[in-house]
N, C-alpha and C positions, 0 to 999 in steps of 0.2 A: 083583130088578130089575138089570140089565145095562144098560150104558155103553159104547161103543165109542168112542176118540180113533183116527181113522184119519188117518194121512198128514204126522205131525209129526216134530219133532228133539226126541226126548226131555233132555233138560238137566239133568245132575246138579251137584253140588260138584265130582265127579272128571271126567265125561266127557260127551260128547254120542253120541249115536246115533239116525240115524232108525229110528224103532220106533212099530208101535202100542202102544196102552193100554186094556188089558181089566178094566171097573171090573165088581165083583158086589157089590152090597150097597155098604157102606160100603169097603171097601177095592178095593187095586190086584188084581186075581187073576193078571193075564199083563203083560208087557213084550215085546213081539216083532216080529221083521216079520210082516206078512202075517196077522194074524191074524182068522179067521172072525166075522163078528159072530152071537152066538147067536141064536136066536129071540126076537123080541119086543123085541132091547134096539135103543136108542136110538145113532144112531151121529151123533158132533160130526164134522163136516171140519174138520181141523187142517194144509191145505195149505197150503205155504208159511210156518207157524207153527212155533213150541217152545213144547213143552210141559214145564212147568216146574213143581216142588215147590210148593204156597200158600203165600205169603209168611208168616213168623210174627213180629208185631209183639214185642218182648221188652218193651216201656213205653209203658203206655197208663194214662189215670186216667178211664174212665166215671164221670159220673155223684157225681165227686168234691166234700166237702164241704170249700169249703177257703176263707179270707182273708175268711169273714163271705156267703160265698155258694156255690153248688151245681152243678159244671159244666154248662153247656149239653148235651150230648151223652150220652143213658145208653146200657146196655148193646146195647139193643134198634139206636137209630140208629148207635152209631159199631162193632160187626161189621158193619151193613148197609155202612156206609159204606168196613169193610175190604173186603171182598165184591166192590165194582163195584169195586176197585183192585186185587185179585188176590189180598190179605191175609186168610188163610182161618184165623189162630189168632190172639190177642193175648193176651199176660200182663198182668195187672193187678194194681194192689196195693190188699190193705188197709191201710189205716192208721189204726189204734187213739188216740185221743187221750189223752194223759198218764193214768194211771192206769186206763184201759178196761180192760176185762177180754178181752186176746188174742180168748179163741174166740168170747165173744161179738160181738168188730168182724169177725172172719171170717165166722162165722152171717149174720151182716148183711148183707156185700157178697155172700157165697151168695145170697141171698136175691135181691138188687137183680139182680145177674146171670141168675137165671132165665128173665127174658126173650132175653138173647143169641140173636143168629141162627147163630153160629158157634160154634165152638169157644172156649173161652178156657180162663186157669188164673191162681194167684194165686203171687205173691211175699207175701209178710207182714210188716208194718215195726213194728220195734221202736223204739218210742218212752219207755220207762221200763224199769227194772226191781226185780224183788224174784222170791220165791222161786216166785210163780205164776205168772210169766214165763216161769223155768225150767222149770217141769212144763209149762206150755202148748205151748210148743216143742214140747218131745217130743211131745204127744197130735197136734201139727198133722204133726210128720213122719210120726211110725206110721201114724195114722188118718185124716189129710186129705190126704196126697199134697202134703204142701207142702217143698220141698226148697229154699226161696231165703228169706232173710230178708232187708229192707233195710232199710239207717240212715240217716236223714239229720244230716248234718253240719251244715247250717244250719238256718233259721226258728230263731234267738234265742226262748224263753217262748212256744213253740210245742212244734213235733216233734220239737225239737234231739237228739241223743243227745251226752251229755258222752261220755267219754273213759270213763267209771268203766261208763256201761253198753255200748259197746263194745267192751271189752276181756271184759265180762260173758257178752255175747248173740255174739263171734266162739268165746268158749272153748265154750259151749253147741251151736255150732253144727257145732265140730269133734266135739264126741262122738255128733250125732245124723248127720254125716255129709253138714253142708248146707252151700252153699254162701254166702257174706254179700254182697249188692249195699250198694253207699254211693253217696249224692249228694253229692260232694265239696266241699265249699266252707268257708272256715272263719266259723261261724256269728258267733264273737264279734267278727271282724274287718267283715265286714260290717255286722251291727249299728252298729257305733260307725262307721261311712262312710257308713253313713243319714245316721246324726243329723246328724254333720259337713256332709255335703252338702246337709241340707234346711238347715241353719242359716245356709248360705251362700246361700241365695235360689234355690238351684239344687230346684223342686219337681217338675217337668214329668218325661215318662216319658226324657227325655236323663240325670238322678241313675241312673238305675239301671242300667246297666253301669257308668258312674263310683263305684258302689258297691260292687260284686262284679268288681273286673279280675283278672286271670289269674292272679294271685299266689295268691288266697284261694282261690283252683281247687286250683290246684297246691301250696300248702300242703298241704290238706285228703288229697289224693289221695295224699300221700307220705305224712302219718301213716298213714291208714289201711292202707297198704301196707305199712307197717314193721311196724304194731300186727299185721297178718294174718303177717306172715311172723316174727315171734318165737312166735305161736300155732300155727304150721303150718297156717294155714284157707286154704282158695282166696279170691280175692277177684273180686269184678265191678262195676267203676268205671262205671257209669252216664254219660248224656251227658256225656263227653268232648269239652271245648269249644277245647281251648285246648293250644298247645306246653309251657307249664310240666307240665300233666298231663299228658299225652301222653310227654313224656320221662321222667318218673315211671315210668309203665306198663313205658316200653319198656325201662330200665334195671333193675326187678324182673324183666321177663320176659329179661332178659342173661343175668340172677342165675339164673335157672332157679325161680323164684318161679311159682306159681300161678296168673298174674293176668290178667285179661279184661278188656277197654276195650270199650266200646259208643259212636257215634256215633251223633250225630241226621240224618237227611235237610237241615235247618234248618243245624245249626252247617255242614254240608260246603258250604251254596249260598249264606245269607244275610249278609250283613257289618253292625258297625253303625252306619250312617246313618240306617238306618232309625228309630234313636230322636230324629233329629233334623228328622224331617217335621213341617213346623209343621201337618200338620193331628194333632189330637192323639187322636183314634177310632185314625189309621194307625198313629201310633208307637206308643200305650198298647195296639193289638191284638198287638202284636209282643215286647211284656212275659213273658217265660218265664225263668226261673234255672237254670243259667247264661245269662248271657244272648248275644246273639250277638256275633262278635267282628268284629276288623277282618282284610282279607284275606289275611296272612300266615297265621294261624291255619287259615284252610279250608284253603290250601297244604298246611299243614302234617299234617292232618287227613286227608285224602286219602291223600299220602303214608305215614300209619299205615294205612290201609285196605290199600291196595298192599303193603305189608308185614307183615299179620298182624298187626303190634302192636295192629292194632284188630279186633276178629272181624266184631262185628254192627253193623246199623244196626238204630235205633228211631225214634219219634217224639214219645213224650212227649208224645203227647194227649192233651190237658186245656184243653178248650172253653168258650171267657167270652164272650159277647156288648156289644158295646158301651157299653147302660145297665148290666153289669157292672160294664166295668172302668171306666167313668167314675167310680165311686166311688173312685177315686184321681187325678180332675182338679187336684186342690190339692197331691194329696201323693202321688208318683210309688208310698211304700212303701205307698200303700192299693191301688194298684193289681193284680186278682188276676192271677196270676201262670200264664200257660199259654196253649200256641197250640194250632193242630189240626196234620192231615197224616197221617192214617193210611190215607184214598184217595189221596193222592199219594205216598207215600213210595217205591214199585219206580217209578214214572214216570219222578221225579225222577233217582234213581240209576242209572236204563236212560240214561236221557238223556245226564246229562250222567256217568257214570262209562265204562259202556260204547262207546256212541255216540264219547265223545272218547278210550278206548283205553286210561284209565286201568283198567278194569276187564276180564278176558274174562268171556263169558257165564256160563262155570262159575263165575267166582270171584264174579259179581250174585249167582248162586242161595246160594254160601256166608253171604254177609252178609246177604242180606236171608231166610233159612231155614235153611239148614242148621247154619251154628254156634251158631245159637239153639238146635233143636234139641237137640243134643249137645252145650253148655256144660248145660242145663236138663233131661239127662238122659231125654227125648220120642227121640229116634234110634233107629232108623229109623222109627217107627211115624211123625212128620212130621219133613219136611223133605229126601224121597228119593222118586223115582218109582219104586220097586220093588216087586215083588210081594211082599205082605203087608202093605205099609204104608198110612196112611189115605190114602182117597181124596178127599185135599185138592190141587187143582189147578188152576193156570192154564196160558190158552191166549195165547198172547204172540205181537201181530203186529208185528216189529220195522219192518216199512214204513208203517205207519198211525200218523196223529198224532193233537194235540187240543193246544184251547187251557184252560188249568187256570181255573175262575175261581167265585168265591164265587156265583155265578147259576145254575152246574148242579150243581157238587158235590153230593153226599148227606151230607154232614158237618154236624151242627145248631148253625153257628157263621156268623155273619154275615161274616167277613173270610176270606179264606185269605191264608197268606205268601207262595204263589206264582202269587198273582195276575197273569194274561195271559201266563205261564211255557208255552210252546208246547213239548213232547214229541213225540220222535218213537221209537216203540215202545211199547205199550199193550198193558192186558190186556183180550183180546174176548171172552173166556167163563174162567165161574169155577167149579169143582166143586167143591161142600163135602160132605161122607159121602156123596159116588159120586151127589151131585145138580148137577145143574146149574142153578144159582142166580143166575148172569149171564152173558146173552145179549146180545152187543155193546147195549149198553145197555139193554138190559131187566132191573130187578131182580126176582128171582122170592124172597125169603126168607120163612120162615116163623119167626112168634114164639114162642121156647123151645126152637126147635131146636137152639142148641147147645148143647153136651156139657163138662162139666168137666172134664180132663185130670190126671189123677194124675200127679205127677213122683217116682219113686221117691228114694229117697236116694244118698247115691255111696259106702256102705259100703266096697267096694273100697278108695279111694282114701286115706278115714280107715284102714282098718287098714293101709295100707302105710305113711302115715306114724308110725302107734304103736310100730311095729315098728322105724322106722328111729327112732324119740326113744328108744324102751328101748335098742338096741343102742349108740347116741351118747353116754346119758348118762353124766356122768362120775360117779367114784364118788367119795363125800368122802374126803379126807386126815386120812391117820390122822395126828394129833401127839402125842408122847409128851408126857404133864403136868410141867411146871416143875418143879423139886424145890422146896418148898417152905425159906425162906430161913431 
């Protein structure tokens, strides 16, 4: 089966060039001008268009079991939901609950994910340890293509990882050659600003950024930075909310440190008042950790984008419905915790990063694909219009708009964040494995179509650092023995 993009601006991380795009099968076969459409295949008009890498979401939580209930959104609707938004791959995580047995929570979300219409692949979070942690690890690198483990810092008598197993699961990670994602927040500090805050008559979803402020970000985010770099392990700081982290980041990556920042669509646009909307559906839908800040922070944010200090955008989809989160009407800390945004995430970022100049076109496609990519070790096979790689692509009409709103999205969550948020630049066809899947709003997906994505390991990178800790290390001092007296 053939696919013919004729007549567009091909858009990479490095360059633009108008060029067609010669799809066979699931991959790209040609990049060129002028190129013949074969017999039989299907030709898209991509006049006046860029055609551009599918976006790859780096954090998304389908289908997640989490705070006494079960996200709105499984595998099945929210790829659909990447799909009509141009997002043709999404990482997801398992996450094992204290004492679970690793491959068996992996097995599972395998399982739940079968349905996906896209692509996806998993991170794998480390929530306890002992010595069949250690071996599971390995069998997940070897044998399931999983190269990212993640920690969470917070949820106190939850997911929390103390100190003792992330110093545990980043040493293990360094010898399988993975890299360690953290959700930075410090768990104990929050905890005890709950409490303090519900005690104080403060219950409504307004306690909870006064719970978690930027400090316990940025705390969090410098341990884990330090504990990764006395280990020599890469690190990937997950939603990135806030200047404390952020200078974190940027001042490891001075140091010549290993270290990755990721930003949400959310923290770069949203400020928070919004926890202070007396209707309480509005403020409790907008409930996600970290949560969002006030506007120096996006300032600030942005600015890490424009400078690398931040690679990628994600979304951190994880969908609650209103008779959800109302389960924390009384008490902001019952409220479960997570918005959507994985069909608005390029809208947003075309919008307002491009559009106002903070971002060029090449450098939308880096953040929102291509450094996911290649931090997650997928490069080039996604995240590059070139030939041999998948035929995961968007058709981007930067002159066509739309207004965003919880009434046509395909995301299976009652509110969006960016509600009546009018974009100008959209994606109006979407190829996923060399199909064309959305057609200026028509969705065409089929169920189980997508494909699990192996992330090899970054063996490379581990043995250069082995090489350079034998050659560093020092050798102990010889002292000649006291004569005895």
């Amino acid at each position: 089966m053939a696919l013919l993009i004729r007549g567009g601006t091909v858009v990479n991380a490095d360059r633009s060039v108008r060029a067609d795009v010669l799809v066979e099968d699931d991959k790209i076969a040609a990049v060129g001008e002028n190129i013949d459409a074969p017999a039989g295949a299907e030709v898209v008009d991509a006049g006046g268009c860029l055609v551009m890498p599918g976006g790859i979401d780096p954090h998304t939580h389908m289908q997640l079991p989490f705070m006494g209930t079960v996200a709105s959104e499984d595998f099945e609707s929210g790829t659909a939901a990447g799909l009509a938004g141009g997002t043709t791959m999404i990482i997801d995580f398992v996450i094992p609950d204290p004492q679970e047995d690793i491959l068996g929570a992996y097995h599972k979300w395998r399982g739940w994910a079968e349905k996906a219409v896209s692509d996806y692949s998993f991170h794998v979070a480390i929530t306890w340890w002992d010595e069949t942690v250690h071996a599971a690890m390995g069998t997940l690198v070897a044998d399931h293509g999983v190269n990212s483990f993640k920690h969470f810092m917070a949820y106190k008598n939850a997911i929390m990882c103390e100190d003792e197993t992330l110093v545990n699961s980043f040493t293990r990670a360094r010898e399988l050659g993975a890299i360690c994602t953290v959700h930075a927040e410090n768990g104990e500090l929050v905890y005890h600003l709950q409490k303090e805050i519900f005690e104080q008559g403060i219950t409504g979803p307004e306690g909870h950024p006064l719970s978690r402020p930027p400090e316990v970000e940025g705390e969090a985010a410098n341990r884990a930075i330090r504990i990764a770099e006395v280990l020599n392990v890469p690190l990937y700081v997950v939603h990135t909310s806030c200047i404390d982290a952020l200078e974190a980041i940027t001042r490891a990556r001075n140091e010549g440190q290993r270290v990755f920042g990721e930003a949400l669509a959310g923290h770069l646009l949203i400020d928070d008042s919004v926890y202070r909307n007396p209707d309480f559906n509005v403020a409790a839908a907008h409930v996600m950790s970290p949560p969002f800040r006030s506007a120096e922070h996006q300032a600030a944010l942005w600015r890490g984008l424009q400078s690398g200090n931040l690679q990628t955008t994600a979304t951190d989809h994880c969908c609650f419905c209103a008779p959800q989160k109302a389960a924390g009407r009384e008490d902001f800390r019952l409220i479960p915790n997570g918005t959507g945004g994985v069909e608005d995430r390029m809208h947003v970022l075309w919008h307002h990063g491009v559009n106002t100049g903070r971002l060029t076109k090449e450098e939308f496609v880096a953040v929102t694909s291509t450094n996911a990519a290649k931090i997650f070790n997928i490069y080039p096979r996604k995240g590059a219009v070139v030939a041999g790689a998948d035929a995961d692509l968007t058709v981007w009409d930067p002159s066509r708009s739309r207004t965003i709103s919880a009434k046509t999205h395909h995301q299976q969550v009652d509110y969006n964040i960016f509600e009546g948020m009018e974009v100008l630049g959209i994606n109006t066809k979407t190829i996923s494995q060399g199909r064309l899947v959305y057609d200026d709003g028509d969705l065409k997906v089929t169920r189980g179509a997508g494909r699990y994505v192996d992330r090899p390991p970054f063996a490379p990178y581990y043995d250069a650092l082995t090489v350079k800790r034998a050659v560093e290390r020092p050798q102990p001092v010889q002292r000649e023995a006291q004569a005895a007296e």
